[in-house]
ZAMARGU-4260 file (C-alpha; in steps of 0.2 Angstrom, whole numbers, plus 5000, padded with zeros to 4 digits):
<rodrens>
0) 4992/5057/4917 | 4986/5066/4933 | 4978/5054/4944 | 4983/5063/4963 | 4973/5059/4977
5) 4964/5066/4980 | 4952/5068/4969 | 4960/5050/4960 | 4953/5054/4940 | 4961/5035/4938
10) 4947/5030/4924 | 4956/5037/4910 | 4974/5029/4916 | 4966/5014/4921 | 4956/5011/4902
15) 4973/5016/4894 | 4981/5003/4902 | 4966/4991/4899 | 4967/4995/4877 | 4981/4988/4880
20) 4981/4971/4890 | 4965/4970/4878 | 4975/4973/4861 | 4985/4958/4868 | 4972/4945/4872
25) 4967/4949/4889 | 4949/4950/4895 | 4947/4967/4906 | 4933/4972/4918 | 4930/4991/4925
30) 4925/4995/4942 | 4918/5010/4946 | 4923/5018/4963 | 4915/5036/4959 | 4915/5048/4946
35) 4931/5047/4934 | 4936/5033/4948 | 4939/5015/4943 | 4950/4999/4948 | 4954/4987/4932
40) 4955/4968/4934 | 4963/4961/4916 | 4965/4939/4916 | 4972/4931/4903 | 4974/4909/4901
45) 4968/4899/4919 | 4957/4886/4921 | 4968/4873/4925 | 4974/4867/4943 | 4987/4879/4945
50) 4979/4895/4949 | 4983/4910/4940 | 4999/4925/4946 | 4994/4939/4950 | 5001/4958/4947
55) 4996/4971/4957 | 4999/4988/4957 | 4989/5007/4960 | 4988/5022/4948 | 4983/5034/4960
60) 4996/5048/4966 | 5000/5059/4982 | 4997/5078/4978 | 5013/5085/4973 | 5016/5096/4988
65) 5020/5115/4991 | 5038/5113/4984 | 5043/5121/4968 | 5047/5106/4954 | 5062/5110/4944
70) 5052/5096/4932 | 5035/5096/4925 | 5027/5084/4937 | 5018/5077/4922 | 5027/5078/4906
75) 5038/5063/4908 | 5052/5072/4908 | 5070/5062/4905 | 5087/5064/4910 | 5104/5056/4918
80) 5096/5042/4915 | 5080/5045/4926 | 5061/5047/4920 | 5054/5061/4932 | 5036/5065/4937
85) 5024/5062/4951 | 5021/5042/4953 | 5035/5038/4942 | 5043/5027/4958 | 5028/5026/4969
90) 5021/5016/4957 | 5019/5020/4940 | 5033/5012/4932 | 5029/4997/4943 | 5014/4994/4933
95) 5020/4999/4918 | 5033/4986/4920 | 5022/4973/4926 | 5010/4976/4910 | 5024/4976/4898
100) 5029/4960/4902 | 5010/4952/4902 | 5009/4959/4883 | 5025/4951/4879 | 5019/4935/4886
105) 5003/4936/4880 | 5002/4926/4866 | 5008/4910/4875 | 4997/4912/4889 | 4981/4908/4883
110) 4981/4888/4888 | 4993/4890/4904 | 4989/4893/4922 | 4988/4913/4914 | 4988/4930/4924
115) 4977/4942/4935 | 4982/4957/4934 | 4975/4969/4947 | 4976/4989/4943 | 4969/5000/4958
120) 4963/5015/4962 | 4963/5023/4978 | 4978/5016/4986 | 4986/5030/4993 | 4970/5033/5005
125) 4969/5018/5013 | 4969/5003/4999 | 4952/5008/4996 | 4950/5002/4976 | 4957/4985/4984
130) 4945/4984/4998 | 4930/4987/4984 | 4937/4974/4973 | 4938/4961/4988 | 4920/4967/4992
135) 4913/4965/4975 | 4905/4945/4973 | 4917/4938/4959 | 4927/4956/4952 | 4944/4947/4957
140) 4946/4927/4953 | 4961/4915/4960 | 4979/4918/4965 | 4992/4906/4967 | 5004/4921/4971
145) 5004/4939/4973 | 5018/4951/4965 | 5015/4970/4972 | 5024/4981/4960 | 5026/4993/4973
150) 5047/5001/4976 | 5060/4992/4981 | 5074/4997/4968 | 5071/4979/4963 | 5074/4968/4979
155) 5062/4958/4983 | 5052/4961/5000 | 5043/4946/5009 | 5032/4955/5017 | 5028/4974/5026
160) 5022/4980/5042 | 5001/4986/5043 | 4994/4999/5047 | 4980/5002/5062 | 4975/5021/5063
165) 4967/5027/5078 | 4957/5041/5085 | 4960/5045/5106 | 4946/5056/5109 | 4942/5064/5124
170) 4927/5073/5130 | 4923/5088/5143 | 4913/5103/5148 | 4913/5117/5139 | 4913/5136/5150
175) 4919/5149/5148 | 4937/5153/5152 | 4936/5166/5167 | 4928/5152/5176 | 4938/5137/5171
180) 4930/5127/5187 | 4914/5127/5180 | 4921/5116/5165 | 4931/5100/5160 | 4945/5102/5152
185) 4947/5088/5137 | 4964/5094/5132 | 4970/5090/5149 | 4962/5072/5148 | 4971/5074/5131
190) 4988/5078/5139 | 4989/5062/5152 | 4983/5051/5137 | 4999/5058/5128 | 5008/5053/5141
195) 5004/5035/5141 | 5006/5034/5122 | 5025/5042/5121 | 5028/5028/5133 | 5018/5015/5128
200) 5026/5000/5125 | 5020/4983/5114 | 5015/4967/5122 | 5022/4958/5109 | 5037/4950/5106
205) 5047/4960/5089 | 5046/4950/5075 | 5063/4939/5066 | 5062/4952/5052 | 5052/4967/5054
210) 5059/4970/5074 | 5043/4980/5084 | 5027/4989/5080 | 5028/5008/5082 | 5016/5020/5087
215) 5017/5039/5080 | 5005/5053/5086 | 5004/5062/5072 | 4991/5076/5075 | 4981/5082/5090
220) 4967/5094/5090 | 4955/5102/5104 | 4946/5116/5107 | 4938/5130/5098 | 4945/5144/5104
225) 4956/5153/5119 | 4942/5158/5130 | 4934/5143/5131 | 4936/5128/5139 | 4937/5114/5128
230) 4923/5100/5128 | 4935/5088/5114 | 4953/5083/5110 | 4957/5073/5098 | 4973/5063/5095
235) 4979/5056/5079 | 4988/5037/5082 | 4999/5030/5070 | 5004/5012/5072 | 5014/5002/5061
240) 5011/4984/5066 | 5021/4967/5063 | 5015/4948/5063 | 5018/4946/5080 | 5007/4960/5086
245) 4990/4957/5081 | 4975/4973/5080 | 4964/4967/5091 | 4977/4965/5104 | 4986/4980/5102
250) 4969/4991/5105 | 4962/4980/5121 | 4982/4984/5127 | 4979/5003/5121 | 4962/5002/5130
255) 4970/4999/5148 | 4984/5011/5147 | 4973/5025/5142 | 4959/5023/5153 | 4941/5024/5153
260) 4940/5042/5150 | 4948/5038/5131 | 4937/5032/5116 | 4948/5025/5102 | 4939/5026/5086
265) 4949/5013/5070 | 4953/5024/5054 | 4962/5011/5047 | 4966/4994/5050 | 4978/4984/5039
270) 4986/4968/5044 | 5005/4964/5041 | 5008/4954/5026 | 5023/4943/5029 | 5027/4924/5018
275) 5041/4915/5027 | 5058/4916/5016 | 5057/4900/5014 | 5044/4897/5004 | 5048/4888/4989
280) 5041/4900/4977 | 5050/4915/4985 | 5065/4906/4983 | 5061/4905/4967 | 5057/4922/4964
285) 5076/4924/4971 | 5084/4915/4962 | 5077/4926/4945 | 5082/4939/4953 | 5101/4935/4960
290) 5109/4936/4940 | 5099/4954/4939 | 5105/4961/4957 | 5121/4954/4952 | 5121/4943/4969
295) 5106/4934/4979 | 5095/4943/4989 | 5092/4944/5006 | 5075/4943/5015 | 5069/4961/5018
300) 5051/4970/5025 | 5044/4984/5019 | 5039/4999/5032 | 5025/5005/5022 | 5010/4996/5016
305) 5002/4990/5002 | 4985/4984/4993 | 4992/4964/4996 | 4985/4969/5014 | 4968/4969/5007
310) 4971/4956/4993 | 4978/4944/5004 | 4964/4938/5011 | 4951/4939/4995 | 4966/4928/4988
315) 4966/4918/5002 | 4984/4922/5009 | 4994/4916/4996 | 5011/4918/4994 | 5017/4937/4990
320) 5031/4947/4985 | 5035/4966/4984 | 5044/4969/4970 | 5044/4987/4958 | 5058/4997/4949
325) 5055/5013/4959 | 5065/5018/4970 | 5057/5020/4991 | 5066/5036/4996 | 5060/5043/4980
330) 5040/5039/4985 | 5030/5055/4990 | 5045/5066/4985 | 5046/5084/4975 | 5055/5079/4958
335) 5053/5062/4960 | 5059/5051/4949 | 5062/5032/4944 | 5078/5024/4935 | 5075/5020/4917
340) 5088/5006/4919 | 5078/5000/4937 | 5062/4998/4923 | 5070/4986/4910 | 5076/4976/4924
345) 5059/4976/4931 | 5050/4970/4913 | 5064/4956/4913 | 5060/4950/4930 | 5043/4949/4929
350) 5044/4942/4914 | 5053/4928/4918 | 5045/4924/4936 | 5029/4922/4924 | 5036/4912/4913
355) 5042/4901/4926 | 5024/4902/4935 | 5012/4898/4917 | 5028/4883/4914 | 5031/4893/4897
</rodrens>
């Protein structure tokens, strides 16, 4: 199905996969985010102490990019043991993995601790299906833990870095450009604030497993044309963050370096998720996995983000995993593609980390 992002067109994906959690015993609930746009929420069992595991995973896509596929993006395509098309790692088989093994399980789950399984839309702009479901009074219910379907080739990550987006806009005085002195230039303001940013450096102490925020500047922009003197530049700041650097923080830090003449504007503001290795349940959740990877896994971070960045708190931070068949260097990629074999070893582990959960 195409479900890029935009314009998403996740309905029809997202009632596909619900006919078929409902087929199985689950209960399922829409929510529209737009027209042909919706998030699914499917629970099966709960009501007992133990609160319910939770899957998580998104059916929207990047755009395919201006390469040339040598495979139809969305034919589902096979070969030398791979399953091509656009989502196929990033995440599709994730979730097509997590809702096999729910089916499968089904018909024992009805009087355990049970599932929540959380299908979204909107992820690739920012987690926005995830945010309207944490919005919405009562869409999503309780989680004991969090699994995030999301690539890893099958190795359990305890956590990823956030992500706080940032506008540095500068302003001036337009003239025109024979007489430069009548104006103020932004895009020189522009230039000393890029300055302070290629050499900013974090506060914080790096973190035990993730290392040191990093800061991108991914675009700048000012000016409307060559014989003018531009009143606005605007820079694009991309800055991966880790538990020991908190937003808030980062931007009163950012605020002094770049002055008074600099308004930062938030696009985006996820907060690391990160559950010590320690935990029993992430233990357990390696020890599934060590007789599938063929040895025990060690603790590892994610760079990118995920929709557990919004979850986490409508859950109330519980415990979280990242854990999908795809494969990360293949995510946003022309040809992309997951391995078939990464999938069954997926449905097996989720299988048994929620059999293990719902004491089956």
């Amino acid at each position: 199905m195409n479900t890029i992002n935009p314009p998403g067109d996740e309905e029809a994906c997202a009632r596909h996969l619900g006919g078929l959690l409902e087929a199985a015993g689950f209960t399922t609930r829409y929510h529209k985010m737009g027209e042909r746009r919706a998030n699914l929420v499917a629970r099966i069992g709960g009501g007992g102490d133990r609160a319910p595991l939770c899957f998580t995973g998104h059916i929207d896509t990047v755009p395919l990019g201006a390469a040339r596929w040598q495979h139809d993006p969305f034919a589902g395509e096979t070969g030398d043991g791979r399953l091509y098309g656009r989502g196929t790692s990033d995440m599709k088989c994730g979730v097509a993995a997590f809702v096999a093994a729910a089916v499968m399980l089904a018909p024992r789950l009805a009087r355990s601790p049970g599932l929540e399984l959380v299908i979204t839309a909107g992820e690739e702009t920012g987690c926005q299906g995830a945010f309207d479901l944490a919005r919405i009074q009562g869409a999503l219910g309780r989680a004991g833990a969090v699994v995030v379907g999301e690539p890893t080739s099958n190795f359990p990550f305890v956590g990823h870095k956030g992500a706080f987006w940032l506008n540095a806009r500068t302003r001036g005085v337009t003239a025109h450009g024979s007489i430069p002195e009548r104006g103020v230039n932004a895009v020189y303001k522009a230039g000393k604030a890029l300055a302070a940013l290629e050499h900013f450096q974090f506060a914080n102490a790096p973190h035990p497993l993730m290392g040191q925020a990093t800061l991108n500047v991914g675009t700048i922009r000012g000016g409307l044309n060559i014989n003018s003197v531009p009143d606005e530049a605007v820079i694009a700041i991309d800055i991966r963050s880790v538990p020991t650097s908190r937003h808030g923080e980062i931007r009163a830090q950012l605020e002094r370096s770049l002055g008074a003449e600099v308004e930062l504007e938030t696009l985006l503001d996820l907060e690391p998720v990160f559950t010590p290795p320690e935990d029993p349940w992430i233990q357990e959740v390696f020890e599934v996995m060590t007789p599938l990877l063929g040895r025990r896994p060690e603790p590892k971070a994610a760079t990118y983000f995920t929709d557990a960045a919004a979850l986490g708190a409508a859950y109330r931070s519980p415990p979280t995993i990242i854990l999908g068949p795809g494969e990360p260097q293949m995510a946003h990629q022309t040809d992309e593609y997951c391995v078939l074999e990464r999938v069954k070893t997926a449905v097996a582990a989720y299988e048994e980390i929620a059999r293990r959960w719902c004491r089956l």
